[in-house]
NULORO-480660 format. One record per residue: residue number from 0; x, y, z of N, C-alpha, C in turn. Coordinates in Angstrom, 3 decimals, decimal comma. Layout:
<nodes>
NODE drenvo     n_px     n_py     n_pz    ca_px    ca_py    ca_pz     c_px     c_py     c_pz
NODE    NUM        X        Y        Z        X        Y        Z        X        Y        Z
...
</nodes>
This chain:
<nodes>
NODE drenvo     n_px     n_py     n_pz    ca_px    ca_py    ca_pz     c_px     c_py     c_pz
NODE      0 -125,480  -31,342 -203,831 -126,648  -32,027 -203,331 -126,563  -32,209 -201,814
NODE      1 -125,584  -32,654 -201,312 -125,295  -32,925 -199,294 -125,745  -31,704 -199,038
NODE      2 -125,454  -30,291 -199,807 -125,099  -29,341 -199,167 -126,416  -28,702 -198,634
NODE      3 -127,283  -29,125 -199,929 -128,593  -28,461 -200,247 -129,064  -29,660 -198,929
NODE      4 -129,207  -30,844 -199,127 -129,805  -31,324 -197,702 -129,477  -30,687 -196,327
NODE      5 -128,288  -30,540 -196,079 -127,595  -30,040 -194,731 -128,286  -28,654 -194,522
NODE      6 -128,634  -27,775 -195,144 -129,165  -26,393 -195,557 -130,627  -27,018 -195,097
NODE      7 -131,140  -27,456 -195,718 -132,749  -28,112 -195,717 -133,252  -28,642 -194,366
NODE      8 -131,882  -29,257 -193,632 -132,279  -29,714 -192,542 -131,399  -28,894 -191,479
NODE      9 -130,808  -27,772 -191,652 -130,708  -26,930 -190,778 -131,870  -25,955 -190,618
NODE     10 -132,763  -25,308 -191,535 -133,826  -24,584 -191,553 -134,807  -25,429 -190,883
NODE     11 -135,037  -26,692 -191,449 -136,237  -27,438 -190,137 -136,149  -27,326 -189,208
NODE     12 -134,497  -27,528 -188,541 -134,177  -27,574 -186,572 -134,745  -26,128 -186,747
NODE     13 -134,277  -25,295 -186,924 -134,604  -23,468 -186,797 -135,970  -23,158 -186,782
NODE     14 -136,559  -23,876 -187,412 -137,879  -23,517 -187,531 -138,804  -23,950 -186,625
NODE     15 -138,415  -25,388 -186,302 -138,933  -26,214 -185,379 -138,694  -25,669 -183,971
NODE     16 -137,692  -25,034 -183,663 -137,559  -24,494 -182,130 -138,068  -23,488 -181,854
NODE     17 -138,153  -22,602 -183,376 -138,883  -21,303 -183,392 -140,392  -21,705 -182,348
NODE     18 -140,913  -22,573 -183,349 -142,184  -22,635 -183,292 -142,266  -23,440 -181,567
NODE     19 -141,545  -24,102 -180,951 -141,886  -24,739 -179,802 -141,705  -23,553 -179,083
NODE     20 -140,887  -22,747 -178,900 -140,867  -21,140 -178,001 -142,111  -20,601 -178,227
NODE     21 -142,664  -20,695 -179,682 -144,185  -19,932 -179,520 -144,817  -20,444 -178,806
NODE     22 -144,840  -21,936 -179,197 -145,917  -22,413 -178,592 -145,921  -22,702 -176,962
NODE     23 -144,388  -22,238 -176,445 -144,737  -22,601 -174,752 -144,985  -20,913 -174,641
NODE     24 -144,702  -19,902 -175,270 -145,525  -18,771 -174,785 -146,537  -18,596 -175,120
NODE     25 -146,810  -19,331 -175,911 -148,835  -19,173 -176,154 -149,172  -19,943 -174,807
NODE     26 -149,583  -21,524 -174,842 -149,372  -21,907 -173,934 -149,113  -21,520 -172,444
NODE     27 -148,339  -20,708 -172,357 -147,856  -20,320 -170,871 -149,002  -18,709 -170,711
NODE     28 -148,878  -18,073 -172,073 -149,935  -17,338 -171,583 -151,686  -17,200 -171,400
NODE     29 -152,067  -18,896 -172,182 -153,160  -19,245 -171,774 -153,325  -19,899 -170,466
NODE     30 -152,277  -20,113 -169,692 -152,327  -20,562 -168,425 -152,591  -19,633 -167,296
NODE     31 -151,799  -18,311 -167,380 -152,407  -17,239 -166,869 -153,388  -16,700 -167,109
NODE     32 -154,191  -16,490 -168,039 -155,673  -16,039 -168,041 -156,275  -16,692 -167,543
NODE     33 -156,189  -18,158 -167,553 -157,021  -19,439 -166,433 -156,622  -19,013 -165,040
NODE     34 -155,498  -18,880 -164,806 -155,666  -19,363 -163,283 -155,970  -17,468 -162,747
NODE     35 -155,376  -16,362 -163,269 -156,193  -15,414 -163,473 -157,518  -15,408 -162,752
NODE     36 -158,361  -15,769 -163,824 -159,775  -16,220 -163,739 -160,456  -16,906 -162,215
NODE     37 -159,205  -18,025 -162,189 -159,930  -19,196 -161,509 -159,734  -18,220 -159,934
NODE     38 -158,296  -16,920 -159,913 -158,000  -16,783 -158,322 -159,310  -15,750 -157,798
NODE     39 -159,813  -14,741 -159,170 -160,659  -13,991 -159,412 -162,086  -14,949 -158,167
NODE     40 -162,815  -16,168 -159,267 -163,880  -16,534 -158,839 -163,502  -17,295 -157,128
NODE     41 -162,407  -17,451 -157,043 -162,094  -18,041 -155,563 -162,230  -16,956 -154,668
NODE     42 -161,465  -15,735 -154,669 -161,882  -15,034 -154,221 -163,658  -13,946 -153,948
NODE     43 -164,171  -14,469 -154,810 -165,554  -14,547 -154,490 -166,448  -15,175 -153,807
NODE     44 -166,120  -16,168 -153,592 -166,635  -17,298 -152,909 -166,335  -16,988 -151,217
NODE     45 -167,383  -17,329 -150,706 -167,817  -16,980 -149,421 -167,634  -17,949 -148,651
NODE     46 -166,022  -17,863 -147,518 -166,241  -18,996 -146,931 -166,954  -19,891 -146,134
NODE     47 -167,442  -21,283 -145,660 -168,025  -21,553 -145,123 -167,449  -22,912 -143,983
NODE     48 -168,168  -23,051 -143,049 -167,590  -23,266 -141,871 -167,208  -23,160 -140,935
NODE     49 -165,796  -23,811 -140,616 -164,711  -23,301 -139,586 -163,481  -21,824 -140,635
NODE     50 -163,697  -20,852 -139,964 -162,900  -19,621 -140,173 -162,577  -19,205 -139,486
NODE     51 -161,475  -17,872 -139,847 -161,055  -16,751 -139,017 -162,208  -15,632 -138,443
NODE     52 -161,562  -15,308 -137,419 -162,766  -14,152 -136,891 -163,088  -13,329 -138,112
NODE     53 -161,598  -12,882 -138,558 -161,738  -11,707 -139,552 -162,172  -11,729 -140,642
NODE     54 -162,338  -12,723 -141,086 -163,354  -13,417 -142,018 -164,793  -13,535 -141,944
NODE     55 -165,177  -13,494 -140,786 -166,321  -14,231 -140,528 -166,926  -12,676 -139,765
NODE     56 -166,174  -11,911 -139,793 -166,542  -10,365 -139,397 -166,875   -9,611 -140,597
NODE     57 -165,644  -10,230 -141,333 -165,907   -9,342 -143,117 -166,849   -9,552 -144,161
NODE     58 -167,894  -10,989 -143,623 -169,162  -10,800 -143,834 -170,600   -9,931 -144,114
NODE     59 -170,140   -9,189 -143,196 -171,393   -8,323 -142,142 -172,448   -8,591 -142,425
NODE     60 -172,632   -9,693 -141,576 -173,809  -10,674 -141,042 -174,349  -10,315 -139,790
NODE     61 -173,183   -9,833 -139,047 -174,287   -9,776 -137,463 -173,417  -10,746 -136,693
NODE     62 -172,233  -11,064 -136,222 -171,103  -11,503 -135,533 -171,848  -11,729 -133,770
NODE     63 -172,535  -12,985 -133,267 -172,722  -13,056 -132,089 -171,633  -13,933 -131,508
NODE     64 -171,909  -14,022 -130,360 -170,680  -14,812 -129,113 -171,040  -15,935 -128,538
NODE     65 -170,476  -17,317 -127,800 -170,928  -17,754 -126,326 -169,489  -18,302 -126,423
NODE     66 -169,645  -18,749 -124,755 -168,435  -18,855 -124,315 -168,809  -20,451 -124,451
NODE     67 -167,183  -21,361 -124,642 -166,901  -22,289 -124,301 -166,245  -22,623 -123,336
NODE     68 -166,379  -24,037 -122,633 -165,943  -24,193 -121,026 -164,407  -24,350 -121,487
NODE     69 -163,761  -25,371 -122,473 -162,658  -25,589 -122,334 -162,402  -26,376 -123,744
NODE     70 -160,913  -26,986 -123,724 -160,855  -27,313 -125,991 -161,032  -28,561 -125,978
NODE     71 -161,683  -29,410 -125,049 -162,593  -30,770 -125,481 -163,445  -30,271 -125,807
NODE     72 -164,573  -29,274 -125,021 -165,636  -28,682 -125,103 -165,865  -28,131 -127,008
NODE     73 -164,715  -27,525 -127,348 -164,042  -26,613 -128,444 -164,143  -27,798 -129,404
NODE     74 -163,725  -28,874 -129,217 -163,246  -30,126 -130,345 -164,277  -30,668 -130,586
NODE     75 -165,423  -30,558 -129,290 -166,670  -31,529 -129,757 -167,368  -31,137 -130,625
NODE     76 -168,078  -29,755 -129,658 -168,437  -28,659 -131,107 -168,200  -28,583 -132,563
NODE     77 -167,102  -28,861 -132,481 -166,612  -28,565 -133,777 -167,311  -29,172 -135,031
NODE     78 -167,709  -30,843 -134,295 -167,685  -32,145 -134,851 -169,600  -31,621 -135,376
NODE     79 -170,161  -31,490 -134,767 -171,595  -30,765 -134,530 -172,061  -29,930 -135,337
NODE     80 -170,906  -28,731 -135,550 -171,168  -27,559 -136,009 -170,599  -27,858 -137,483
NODE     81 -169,673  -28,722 -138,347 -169,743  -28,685 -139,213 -171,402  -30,057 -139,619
NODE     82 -171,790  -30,329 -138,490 -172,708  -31,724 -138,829 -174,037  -30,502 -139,588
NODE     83 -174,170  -29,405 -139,081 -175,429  -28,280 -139,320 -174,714  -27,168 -140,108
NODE     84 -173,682  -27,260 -140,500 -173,487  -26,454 -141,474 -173,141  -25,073 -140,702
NODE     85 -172,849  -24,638 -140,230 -172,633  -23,337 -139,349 -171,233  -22,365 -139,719
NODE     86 -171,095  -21,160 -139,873 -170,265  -20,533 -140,256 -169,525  -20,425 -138,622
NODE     87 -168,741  -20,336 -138,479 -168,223  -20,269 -137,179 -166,271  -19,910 -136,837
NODE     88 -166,282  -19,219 -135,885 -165,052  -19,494 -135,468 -164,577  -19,304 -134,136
NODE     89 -163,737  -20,482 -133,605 -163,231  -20,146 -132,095 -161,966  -19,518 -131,783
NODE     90 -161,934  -18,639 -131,004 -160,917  -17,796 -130,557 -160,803  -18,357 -129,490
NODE     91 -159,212  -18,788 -128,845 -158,557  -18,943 -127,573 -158,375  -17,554 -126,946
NODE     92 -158,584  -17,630 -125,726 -158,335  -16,184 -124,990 -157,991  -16,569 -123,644
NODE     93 -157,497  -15,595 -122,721 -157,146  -15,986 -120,812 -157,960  -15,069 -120,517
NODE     94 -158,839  -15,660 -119,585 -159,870  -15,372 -118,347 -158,688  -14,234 -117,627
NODE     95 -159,580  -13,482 -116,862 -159,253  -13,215 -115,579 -158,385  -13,492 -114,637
NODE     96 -158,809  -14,782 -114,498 -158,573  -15,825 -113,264 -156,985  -16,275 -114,169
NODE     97 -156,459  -16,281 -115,078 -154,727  -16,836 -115,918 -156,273  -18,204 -116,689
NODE     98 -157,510  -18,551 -116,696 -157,063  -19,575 -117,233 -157,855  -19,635 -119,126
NODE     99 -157,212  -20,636 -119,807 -157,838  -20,102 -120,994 -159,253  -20,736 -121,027
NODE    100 -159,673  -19,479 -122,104 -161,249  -19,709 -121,945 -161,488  -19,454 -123,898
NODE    101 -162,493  -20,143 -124,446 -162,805  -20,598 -125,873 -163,673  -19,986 -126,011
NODE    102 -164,053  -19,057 -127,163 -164,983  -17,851 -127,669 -165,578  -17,969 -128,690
NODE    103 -166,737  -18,706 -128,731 -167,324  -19,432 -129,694 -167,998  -18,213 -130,732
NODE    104 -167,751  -17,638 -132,103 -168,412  -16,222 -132,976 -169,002  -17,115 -133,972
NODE    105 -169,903  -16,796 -134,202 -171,110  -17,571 -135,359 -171,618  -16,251 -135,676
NODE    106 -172,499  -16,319 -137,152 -172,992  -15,146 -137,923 -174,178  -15,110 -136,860
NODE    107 -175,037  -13,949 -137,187 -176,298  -14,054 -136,600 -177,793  -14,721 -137,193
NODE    108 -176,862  -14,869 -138,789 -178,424  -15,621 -139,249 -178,040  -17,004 -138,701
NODE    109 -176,726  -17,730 -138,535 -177,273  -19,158 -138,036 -177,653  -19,659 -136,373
NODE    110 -178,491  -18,585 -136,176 -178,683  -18,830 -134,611 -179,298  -20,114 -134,489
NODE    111 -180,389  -20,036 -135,150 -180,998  -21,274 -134,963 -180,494  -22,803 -135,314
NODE    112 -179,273  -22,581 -136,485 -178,566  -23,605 -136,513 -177,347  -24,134 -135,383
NODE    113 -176,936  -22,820 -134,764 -176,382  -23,049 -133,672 -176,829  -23,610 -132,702
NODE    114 -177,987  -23,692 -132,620 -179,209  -24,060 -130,863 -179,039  -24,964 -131,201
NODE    115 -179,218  -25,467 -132,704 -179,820  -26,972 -133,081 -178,614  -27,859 -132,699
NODE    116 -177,186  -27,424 -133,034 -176,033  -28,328 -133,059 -175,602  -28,305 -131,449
NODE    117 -175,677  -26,967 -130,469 -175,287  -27,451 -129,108 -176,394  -28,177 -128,541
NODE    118 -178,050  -27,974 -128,907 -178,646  -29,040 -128,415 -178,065  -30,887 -128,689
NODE    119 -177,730  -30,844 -129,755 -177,346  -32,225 -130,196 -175,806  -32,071 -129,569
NODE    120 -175,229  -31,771 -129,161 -173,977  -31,542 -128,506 -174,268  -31,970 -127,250
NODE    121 -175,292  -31,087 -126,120 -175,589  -31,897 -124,659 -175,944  -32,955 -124,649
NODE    122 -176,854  -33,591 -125,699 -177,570  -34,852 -125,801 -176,026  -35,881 -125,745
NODE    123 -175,739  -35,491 -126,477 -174,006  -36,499 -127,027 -173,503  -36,182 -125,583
NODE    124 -172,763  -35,151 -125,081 -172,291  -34,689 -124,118 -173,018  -35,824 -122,907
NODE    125 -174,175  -35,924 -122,349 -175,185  -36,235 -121,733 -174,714  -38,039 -121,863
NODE    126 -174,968  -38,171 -122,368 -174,803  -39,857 -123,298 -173,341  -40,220 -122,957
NODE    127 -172,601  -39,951 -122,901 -171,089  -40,136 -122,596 -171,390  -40,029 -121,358
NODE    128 -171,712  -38,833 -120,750 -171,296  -38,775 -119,289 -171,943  -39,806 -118,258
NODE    129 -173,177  -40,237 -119,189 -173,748  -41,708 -118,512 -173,198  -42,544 -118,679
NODE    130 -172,845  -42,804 -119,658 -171,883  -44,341 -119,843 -170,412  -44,302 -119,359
NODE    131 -169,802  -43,228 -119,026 -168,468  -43,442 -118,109 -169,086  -43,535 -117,024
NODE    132 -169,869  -42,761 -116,148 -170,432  -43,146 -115,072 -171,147  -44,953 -114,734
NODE    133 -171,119  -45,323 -115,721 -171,810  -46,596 -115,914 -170,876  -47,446 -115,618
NODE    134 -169,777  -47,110 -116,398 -168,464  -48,103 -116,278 -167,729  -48,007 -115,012
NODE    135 -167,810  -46,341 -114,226 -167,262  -46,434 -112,999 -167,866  -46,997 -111,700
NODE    136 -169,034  -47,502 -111,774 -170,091  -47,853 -110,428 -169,204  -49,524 -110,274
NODE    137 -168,897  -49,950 -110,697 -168,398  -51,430 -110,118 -167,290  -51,123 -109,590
NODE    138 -166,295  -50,289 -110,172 -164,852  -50,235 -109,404 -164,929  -48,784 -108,176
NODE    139 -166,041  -48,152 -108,579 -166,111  -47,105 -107,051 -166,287  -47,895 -105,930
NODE    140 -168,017  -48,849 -106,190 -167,968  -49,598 -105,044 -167,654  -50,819 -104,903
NODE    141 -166,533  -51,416 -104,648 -166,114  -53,059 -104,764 -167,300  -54,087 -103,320
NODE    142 -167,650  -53,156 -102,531 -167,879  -54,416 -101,773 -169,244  -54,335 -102,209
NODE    143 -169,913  -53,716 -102,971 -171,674  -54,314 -103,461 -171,061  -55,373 -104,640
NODE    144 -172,417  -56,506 -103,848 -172,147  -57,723 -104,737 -172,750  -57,777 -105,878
NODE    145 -173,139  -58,519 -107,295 -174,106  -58,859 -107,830 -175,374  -59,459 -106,959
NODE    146 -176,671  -58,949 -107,765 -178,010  -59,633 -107,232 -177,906  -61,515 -107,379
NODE    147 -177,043  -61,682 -108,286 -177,056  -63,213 -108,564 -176,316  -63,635 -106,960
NODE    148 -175,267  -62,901 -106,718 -174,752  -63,908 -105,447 -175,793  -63,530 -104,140
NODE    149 -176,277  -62,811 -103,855 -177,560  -62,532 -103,108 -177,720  -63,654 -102,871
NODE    150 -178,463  -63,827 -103,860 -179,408  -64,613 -104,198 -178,904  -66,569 -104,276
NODE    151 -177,722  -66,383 -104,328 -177,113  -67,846 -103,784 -176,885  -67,991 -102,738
NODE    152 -176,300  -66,965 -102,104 -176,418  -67,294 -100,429 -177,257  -67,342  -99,844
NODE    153 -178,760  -66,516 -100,408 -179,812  -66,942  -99,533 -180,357  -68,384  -99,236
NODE    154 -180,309  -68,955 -100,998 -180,533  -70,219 -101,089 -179,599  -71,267  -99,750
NODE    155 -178,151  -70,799 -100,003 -177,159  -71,818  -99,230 -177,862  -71,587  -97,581
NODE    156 -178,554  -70,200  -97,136 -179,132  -70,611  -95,533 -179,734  -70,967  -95,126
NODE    157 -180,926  -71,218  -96,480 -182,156  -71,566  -96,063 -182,029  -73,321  -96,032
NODE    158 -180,594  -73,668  -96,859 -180,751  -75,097  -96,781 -180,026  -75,723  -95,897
NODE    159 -179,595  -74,777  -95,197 -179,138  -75,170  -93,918 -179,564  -75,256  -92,657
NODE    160 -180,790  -74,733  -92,801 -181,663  -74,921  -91,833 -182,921  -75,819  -91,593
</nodes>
C-alpha cells in the first residue's frame, strides 16, 4: 500500500512539471505572435512631430528648409511646433563663418502650420523682448526720477516762495 502511494505521487510530480513546461511554451509562444504583431503595426505607424531628418525624408512629402538664428531660437520653436502639430526636424550644422547655425526641415504639406506656429513664436518672441526691456529702463537710467517726486519738489518751491 506505501508503495502504491509513493508510485501515485511520484507520477503526479512527473506529470505536473510535464504540463508546467507546456504550458510556459505555449505561453511563451503566444507571447511572440503578440509582440510579433504589435512590432509589425509600430512599424507602420507614421511618425509624428519632432524626428530625424531621415525619417522625415522617408516620408516623401516634399522636405522644405528655414534657417534658425541659434538653440534658444531652436528650443522655443520647438515648444510652438509641437503646440500646431508639425512634423519637423532640426539639424545642427557650422556656417561658413566656424559658427553653428540650426536647420529647421518640415514636410511640405505643413507649411501653413509652420507660418501659423513661427507667427505665434514672434508674437511670444516680441512679448518677452518687451518685458525685459521693461525691467531694464530703471537700472539703465538711474538718474530719471519718478513723476511722483517731480511732482513733490515742485510743490516744496512753490511753498517757498
Amino acid at each position: 500500500m506505501q508503495e502504491d502511494i509513493e508510485n501515485r505521487s511520484l507520477t503526479l510530480i512527473i506529470n505536473t512539471s510535464k504540463l508546467t513546461a507546456r504550458t510556459l511554451a505555449a505561453a511563451f509562444m503566444k507571447f511572440l505572435r503578440y509582440s510579433k504583431g504589435k512590432l509589425q503595426a509600430h512599424q507602420q505607424v507614421k511618425p509624428q512631430g519632432k524626428q530625424t531628418v531621415k525619417k522625415l525624408i522617408a516620408q516623401n512629402q516634399g522636405v522644405e528648409q528655414a534657417e534658425l538664428a541659434d538653440r534658444d531660437e531652436a528650443k522655443a520653436f520647438d515648444r510652438y511646433a509641437r503646440q500646431y502639430g508639425v512634423d519637423y526636424a532640426i539639424k545642427k550644422g557650422v556656417s561658413e563663418d566656424g559658427k553653428p547655425r540650426y536647420i529647421l526641415f518640415f514636410k511640405g504639406r505643413d507649411r501653413s502650420a509652420i507660418h501659423q506656429a513661427m507667427a505665434a513664436y514672434s508674437v511670444g518672441w516680441a512679448r518677452q523682448q518687451k518685458q525685459a526691456r521693461s525691467a531694464a529702463e530703471p537700472a539703465l537710467d538711474p538718474v530719471r526720477e519718478s513723476p511722483a517726486k517731480k511732482v513733490e519738489r515742485i510743490r516744496q518751491k512753490g511753498m517757498e516762495r
